[in-house]
MARTORTI-904001 format. One line per 2 residues: number of its first residue (from 1); their letters; for each residue x, z, y of N, C-alpha, C. Coordinates in Angstrom, 3 decimals, padded with zeros to 6 digits. Example, Ala and Ser with C-alpha at 12.3 -4.5 7.8 and 13.67 -1.06 7.14 Angstrom:
2
1 = AS = 013.190:007.800:-005.690:012.300:007.800:-004.500:013.200:007.800:-003.300 | 012.850:007.080:-002.250:013.670:007.140:-001.060:012.900:007.870:000.030
This chain:
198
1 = XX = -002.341:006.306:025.410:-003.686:005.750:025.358:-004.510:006.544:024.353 | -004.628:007.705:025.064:-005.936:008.686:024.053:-007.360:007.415:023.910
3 = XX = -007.134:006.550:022.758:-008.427:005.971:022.558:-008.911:005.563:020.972 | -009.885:005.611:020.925:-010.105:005.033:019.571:-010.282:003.728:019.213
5 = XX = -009.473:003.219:018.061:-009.499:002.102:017.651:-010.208:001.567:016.265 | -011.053:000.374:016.340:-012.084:000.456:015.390:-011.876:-001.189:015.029
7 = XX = -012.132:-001.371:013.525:-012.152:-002.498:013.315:-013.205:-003.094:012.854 | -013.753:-003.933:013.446:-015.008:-004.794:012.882:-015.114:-005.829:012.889
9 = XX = -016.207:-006.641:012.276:-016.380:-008.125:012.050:-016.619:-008.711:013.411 | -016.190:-009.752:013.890:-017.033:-010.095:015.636:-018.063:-010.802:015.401
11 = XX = -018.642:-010.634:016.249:-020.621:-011.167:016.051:-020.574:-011.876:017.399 | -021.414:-012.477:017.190:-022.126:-013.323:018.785:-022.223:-011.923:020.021
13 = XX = -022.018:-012.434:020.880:-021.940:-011.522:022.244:-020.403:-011.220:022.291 | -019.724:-010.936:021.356:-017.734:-011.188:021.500:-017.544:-011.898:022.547
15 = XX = -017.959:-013.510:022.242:-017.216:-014.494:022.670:-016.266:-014.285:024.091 | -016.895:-013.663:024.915:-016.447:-013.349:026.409:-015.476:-012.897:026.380
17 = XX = -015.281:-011.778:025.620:-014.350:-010.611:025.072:-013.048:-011.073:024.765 | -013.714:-012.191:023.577:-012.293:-013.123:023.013:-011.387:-013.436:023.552
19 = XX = -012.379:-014.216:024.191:-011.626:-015.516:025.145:-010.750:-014.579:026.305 | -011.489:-013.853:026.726:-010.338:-013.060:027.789:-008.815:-012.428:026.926
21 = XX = -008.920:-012.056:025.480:-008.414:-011.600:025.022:-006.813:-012.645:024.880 | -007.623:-013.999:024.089:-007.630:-015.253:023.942:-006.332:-015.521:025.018
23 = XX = -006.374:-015.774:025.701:-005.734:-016.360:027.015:-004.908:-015.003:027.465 | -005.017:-013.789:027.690:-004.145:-012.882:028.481:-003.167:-012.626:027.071
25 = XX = -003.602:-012.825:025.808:-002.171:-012.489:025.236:-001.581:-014.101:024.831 | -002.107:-015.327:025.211:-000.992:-016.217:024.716:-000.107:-016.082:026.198
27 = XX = -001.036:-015.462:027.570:-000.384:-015.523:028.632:001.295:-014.504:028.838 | 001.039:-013.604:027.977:002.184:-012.845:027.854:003.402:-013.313:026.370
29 = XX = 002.528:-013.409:025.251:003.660:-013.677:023.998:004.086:-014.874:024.220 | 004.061:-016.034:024.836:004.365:-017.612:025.176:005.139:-017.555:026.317
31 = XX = 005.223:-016.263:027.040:005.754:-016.183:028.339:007.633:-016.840:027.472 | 008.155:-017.648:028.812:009.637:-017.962:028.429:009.509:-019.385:027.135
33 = XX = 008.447:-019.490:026.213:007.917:-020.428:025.329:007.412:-021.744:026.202 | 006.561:-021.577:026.605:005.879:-022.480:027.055:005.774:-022.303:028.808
35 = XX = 005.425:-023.825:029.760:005.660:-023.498:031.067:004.697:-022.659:031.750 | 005.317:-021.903:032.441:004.194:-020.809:033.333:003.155:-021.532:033.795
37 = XX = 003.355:-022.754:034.223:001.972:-023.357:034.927:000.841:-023.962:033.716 | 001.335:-024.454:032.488:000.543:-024.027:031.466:-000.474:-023.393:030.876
39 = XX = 000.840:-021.701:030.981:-000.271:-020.304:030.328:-000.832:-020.373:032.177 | -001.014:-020.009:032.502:-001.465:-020.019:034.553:-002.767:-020.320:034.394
41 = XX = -002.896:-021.575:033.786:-004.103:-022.406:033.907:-004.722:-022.080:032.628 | -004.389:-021.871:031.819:-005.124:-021.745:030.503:-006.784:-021.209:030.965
43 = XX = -007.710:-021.858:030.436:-009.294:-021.532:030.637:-010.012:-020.331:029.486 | -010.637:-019.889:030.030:-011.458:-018.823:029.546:-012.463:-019.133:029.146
45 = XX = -013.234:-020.240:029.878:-014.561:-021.043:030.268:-014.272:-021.805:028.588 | -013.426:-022.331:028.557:-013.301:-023.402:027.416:-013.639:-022.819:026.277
47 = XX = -012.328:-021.088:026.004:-012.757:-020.757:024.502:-013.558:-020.061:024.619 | -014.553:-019.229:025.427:-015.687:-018.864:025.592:-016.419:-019.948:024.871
49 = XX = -016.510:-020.783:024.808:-017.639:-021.943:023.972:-016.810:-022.077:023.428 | -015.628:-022.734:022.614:-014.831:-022.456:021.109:-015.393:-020.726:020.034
51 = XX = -015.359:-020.232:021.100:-015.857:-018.455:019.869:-017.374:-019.034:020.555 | -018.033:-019.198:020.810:-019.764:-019.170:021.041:-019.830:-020.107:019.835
53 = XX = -019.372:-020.603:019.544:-019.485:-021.813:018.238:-018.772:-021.109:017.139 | -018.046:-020.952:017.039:-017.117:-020.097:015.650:-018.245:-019.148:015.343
55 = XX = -018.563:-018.436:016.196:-019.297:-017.153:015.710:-020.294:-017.259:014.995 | -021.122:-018.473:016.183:-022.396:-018.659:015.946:-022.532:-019.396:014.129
57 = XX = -021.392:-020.320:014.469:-021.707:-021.316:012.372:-020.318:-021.332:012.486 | -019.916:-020.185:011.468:-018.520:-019.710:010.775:-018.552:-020.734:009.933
59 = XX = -017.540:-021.908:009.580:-016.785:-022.239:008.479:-017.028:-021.791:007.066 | -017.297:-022.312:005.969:-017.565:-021.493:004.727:-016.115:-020.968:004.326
61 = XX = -015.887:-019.294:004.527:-015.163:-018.891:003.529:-013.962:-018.082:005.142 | -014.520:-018.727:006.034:-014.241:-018.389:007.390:-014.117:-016.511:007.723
63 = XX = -013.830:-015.888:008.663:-013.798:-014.886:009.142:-012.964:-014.592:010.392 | -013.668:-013.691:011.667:-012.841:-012.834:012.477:-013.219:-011.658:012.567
65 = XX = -012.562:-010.711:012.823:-012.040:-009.361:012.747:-011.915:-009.592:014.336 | -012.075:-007.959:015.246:-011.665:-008.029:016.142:-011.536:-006.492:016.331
67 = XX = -010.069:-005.701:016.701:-009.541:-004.340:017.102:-010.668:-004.382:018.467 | -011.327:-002.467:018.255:-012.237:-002.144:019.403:-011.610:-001.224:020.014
69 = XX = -011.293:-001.000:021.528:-010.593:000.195:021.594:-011.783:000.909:022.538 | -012.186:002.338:022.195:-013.380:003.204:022.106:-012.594:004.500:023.467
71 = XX = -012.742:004.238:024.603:-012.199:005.655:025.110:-013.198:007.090:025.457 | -012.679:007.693:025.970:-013.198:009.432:025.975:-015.078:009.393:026.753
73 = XX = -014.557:008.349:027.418:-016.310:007.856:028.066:-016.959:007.293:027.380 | -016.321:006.855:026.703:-017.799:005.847:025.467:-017.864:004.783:025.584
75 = XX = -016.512:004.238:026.746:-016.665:002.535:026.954:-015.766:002.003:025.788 | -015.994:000.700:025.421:-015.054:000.032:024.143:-015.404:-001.344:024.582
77 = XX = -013.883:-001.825:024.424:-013.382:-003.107:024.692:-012.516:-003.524:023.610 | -013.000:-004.818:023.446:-011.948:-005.641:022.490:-010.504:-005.624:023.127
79 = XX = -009.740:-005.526:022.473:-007.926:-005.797:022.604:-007.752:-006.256:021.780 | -007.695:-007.217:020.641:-007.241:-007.904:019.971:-008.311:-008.446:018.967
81 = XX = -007.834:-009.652:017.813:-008.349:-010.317:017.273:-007.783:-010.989:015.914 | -007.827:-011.271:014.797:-007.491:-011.411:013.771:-008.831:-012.898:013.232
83 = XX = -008.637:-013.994:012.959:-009.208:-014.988:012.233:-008.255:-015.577:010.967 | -009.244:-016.063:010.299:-008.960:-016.892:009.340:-009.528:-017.340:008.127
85 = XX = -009.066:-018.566:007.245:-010.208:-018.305:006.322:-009.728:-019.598:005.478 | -010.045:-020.752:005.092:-009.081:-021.699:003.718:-008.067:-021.983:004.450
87 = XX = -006.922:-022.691:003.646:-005.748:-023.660:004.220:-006.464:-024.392:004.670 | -005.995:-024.843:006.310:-006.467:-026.248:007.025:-005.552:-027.506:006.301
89 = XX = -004.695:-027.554:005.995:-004.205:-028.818:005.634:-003.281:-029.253:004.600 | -003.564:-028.820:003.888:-002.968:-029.081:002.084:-001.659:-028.658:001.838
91 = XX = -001.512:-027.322:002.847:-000.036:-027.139:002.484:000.707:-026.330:001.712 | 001.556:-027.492:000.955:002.630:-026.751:-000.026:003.892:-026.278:000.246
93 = XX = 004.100:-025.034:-000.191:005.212:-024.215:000.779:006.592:-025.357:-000.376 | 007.797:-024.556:000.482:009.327:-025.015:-000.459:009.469:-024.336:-001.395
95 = XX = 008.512:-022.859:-001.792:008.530:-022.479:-002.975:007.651:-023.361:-004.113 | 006.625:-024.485:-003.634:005.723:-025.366:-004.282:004.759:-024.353:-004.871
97 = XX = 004.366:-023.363:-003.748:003.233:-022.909:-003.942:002.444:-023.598:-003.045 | 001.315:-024.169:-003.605:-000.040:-024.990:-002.747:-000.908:-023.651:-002.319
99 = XX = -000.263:-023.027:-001.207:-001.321:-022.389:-000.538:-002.584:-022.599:000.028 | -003.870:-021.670:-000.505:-005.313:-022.198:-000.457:-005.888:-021.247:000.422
101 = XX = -005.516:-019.955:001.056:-005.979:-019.431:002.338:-005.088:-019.232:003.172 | -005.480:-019.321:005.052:-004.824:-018.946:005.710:-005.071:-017.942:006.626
103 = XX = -003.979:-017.340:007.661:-004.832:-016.317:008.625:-004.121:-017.419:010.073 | -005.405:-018.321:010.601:-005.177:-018.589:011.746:-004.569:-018.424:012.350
105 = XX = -004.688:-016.790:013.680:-004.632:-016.323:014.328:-004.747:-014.410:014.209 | -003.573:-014.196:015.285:-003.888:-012.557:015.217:-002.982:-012.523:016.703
107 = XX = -003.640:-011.867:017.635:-003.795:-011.726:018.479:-003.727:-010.385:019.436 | -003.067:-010.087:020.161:-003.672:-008.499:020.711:-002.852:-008.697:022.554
109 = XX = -003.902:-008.007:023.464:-003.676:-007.573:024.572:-001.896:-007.019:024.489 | -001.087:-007.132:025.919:000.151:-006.697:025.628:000.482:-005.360:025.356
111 = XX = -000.692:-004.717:026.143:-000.166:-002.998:026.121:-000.725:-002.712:024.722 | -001.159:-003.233:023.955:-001.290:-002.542:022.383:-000.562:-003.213:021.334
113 = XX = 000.582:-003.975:021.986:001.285:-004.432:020.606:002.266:-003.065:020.158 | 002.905:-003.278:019.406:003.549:-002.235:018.541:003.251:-000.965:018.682
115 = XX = 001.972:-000.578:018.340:001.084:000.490:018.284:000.319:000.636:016.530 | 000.825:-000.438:015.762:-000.111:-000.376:014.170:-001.337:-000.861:014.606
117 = XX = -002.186:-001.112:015.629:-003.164:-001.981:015.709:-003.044:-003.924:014.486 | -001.842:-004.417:015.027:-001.551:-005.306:014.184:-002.061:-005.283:012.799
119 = XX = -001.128:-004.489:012.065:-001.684:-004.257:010.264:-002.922:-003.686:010.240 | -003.280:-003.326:011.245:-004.932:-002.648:011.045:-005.618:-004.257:010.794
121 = XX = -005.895:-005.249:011.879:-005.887:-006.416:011.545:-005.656:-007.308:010.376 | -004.716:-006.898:009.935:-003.758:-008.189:008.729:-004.540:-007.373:007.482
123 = XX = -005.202:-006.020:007.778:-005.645:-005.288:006.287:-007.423:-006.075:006.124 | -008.093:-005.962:006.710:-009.633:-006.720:006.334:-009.267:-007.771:006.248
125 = XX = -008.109:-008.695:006.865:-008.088:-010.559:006.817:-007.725:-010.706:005.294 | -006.516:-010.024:004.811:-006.326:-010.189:003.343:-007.110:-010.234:002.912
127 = XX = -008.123:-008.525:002.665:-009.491:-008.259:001.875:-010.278:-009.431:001.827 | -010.190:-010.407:003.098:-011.550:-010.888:003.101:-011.297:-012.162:002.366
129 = XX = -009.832:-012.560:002.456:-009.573:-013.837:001.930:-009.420:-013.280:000.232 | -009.183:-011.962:-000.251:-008.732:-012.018:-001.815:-010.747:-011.864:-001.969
131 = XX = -011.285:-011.396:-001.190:-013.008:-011.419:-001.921:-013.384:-012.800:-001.614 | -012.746:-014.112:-000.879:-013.396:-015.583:-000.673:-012.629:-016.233:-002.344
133 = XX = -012.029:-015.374:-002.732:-010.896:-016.213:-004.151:-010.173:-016.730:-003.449 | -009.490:-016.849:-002.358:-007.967:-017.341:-002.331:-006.584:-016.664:-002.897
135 = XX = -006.133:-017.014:-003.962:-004.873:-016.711:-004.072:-003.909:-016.627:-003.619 | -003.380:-017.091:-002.512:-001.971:-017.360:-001.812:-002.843:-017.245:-000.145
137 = XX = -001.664:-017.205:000.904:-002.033:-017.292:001.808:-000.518:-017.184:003.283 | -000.844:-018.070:003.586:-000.074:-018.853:004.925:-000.224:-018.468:006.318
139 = XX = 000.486:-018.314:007.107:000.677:-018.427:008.612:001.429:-019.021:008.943 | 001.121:-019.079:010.139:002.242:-020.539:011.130:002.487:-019.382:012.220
141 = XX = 003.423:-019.628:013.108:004.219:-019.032:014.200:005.048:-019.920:015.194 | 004.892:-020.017:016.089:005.766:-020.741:016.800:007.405:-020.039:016.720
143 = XX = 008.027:-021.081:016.125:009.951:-020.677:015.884:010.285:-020.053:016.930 | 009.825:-019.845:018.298:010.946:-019.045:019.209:009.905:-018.074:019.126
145 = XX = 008.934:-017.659:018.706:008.350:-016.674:019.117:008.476:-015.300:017.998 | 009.608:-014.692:018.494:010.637:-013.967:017.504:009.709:-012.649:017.285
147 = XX = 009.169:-012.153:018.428:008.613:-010.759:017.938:007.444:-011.031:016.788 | 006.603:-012.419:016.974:005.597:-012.347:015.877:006.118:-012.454:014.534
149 = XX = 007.524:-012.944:014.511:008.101:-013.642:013.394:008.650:-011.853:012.872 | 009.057:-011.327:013.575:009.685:-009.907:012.782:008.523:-009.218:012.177
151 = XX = 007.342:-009.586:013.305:006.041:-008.671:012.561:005.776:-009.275:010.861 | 005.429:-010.571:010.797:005.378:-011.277:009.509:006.517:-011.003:008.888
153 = XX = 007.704:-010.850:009.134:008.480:-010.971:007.940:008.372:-009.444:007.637 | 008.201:-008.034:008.402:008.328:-006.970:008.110:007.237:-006.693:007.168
155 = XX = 005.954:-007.913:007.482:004.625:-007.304:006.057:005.353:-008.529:004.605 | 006.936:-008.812:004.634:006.959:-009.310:003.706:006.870:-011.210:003.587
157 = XX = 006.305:-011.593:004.520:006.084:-012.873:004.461:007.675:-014.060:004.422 | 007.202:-015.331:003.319:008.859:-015.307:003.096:008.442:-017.364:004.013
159 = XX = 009.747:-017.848:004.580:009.367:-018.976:005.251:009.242:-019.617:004.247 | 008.273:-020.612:004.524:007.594:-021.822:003.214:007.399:-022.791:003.870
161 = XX = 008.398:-023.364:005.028:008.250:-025.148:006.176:008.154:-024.082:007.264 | 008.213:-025.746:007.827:008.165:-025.888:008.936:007.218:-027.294:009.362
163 = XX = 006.880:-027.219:011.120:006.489:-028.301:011.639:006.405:-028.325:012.428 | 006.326:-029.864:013.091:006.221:-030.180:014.883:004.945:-029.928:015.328
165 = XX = 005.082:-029.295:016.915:003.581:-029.183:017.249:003.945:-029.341:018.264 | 002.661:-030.110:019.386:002.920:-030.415:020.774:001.710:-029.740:021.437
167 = XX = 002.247:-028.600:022.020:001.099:-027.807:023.403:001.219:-028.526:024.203 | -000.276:-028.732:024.932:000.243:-029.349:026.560:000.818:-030.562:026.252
169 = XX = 002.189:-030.528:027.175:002.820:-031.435:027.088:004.444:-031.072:026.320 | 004.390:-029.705:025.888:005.955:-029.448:024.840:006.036:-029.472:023.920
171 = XX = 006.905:-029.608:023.421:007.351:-030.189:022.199:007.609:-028.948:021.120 | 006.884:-028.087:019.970:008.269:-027.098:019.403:007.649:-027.372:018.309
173 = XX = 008.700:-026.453:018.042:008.515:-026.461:016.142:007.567:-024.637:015.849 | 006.494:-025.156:014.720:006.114:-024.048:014.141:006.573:-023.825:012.482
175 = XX = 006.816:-022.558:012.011:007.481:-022.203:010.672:006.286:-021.428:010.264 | 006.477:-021.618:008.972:005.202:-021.125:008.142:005.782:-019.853:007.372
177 = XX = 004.989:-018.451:007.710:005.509:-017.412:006.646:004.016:-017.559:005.509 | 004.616:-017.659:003.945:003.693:-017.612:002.715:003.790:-016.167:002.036
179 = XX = 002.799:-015.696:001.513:002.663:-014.552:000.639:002.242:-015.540:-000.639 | 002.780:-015.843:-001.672:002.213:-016.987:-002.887:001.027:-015.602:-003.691
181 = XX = 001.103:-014.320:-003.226:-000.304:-013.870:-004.126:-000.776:-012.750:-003.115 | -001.906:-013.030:-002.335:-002.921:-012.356:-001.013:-002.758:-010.768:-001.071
183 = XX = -002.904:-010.498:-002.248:-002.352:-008.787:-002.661:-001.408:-008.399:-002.234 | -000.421:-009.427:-001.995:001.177:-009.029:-001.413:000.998:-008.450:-000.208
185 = XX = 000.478:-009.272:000.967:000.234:-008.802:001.985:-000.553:-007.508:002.339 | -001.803:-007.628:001.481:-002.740:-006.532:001.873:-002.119:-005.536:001.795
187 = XX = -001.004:-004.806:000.271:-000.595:-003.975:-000.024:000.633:-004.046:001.423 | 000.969:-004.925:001.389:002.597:-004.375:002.852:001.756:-003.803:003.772
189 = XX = 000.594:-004.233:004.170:-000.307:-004.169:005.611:-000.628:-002.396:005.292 | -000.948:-002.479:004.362:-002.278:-000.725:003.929:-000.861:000.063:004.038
191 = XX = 000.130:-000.679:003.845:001.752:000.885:003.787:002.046:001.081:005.681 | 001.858:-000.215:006.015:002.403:-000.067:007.753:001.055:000.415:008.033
193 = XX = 000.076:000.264:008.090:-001.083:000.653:008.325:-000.707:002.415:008.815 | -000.724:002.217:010.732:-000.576:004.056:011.476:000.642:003.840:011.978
195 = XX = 001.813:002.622:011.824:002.906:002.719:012.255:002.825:001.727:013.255 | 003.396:002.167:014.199:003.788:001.953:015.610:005.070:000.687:015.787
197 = XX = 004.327:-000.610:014.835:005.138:-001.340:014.846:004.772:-002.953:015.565 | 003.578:-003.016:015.433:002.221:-004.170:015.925:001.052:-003.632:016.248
């Protein structure tokens, strides 16, 4: 894939972009996770207005990032996506660090995973959360979903819980990887940062 890849803030007019983005990669990384008729149906229409709203009135302290891929014609399309921005819900890891930022979501089309697109991502989300003052910072992962879990633990991230979550109608468990100081990450991300690993 002779193309260029660019990282920027997403602005209003994304949303379309997202959402396609949105849905074709939970449709592939959930594949075997969750039931095919599930990801099948998953709507476009829906988070198309979820990002028309995010974009439009960001959350204070909020942010998304979204990978541009730029080819030899001059066309550029989103392939992936990176959000995040405080802890949603008061959580204290088993190290009894009270983590105060999180990164939502990170996201990418299938044909650009383990390409370093990933840490290109995970490098502005840190930045943006160590310039909001968060100290610490959290992700969640769904437990069977092993390739995201090698990506997080390879930038370092150590498990801090777990919890139940119900998609749809299934039942799983999500595990939380913590960095207890935001620098941790940025610095693992800026070293993988060109490697052909996410």
């Amino acid at each position: 894939m002779m193309q260029q890849i660019t990282i920027r803030p997403a602005v209003p007019g994304d949303e379309e972009a997202l959402a396609h983005v949105h849905v074709a990669a939970w449709q592939t990384a959930y594949r075997g996770i969750l039931p095919n008729a599930f990801l099948e149906n998953l709507s476009v229409a829906t988070r198309v207005e979820r990002w028309r709203e995010r974009l439009a009135h960001p959350g204070e302290g909020e942010f998304s990032f979204v990978a541009q891929a730029t080819g030899k014609d001059g066309h550029a399309s989103i392939i992936g996506f990176a959000s995040g921005g405080p802890e949603r819900e008061g959580f204290v890891g088993a190290d009894r660090t009270r983590y105060d930022g999180e990164v939502y979501a990170i996201y990418l089309l299938a044909e650009w995973r383990r390409r370093g697109v990933g840490h290109r991502l995970v490098t502005p989300s840190a930045q943006a959360l160590i310039d909001g003052g968060f100290q610490s910072v959290v992700i969640w992962v769904l437990k069977d979903n092993a390739n995201a879990r090698r990506f997080y633990e390879a930038l370092g991230g150590l498990l801090a819980g777990e919890k139940p979550i119900t998609i749809g109608q299934t039942a799983l468990t999500e595990v939380a990887y913590g960095w207890p100081d935001t620098r941790e990450i940025l610095a693992s991300a800026q070293r993988h940062e060109g490697g052909k690993t996410r």
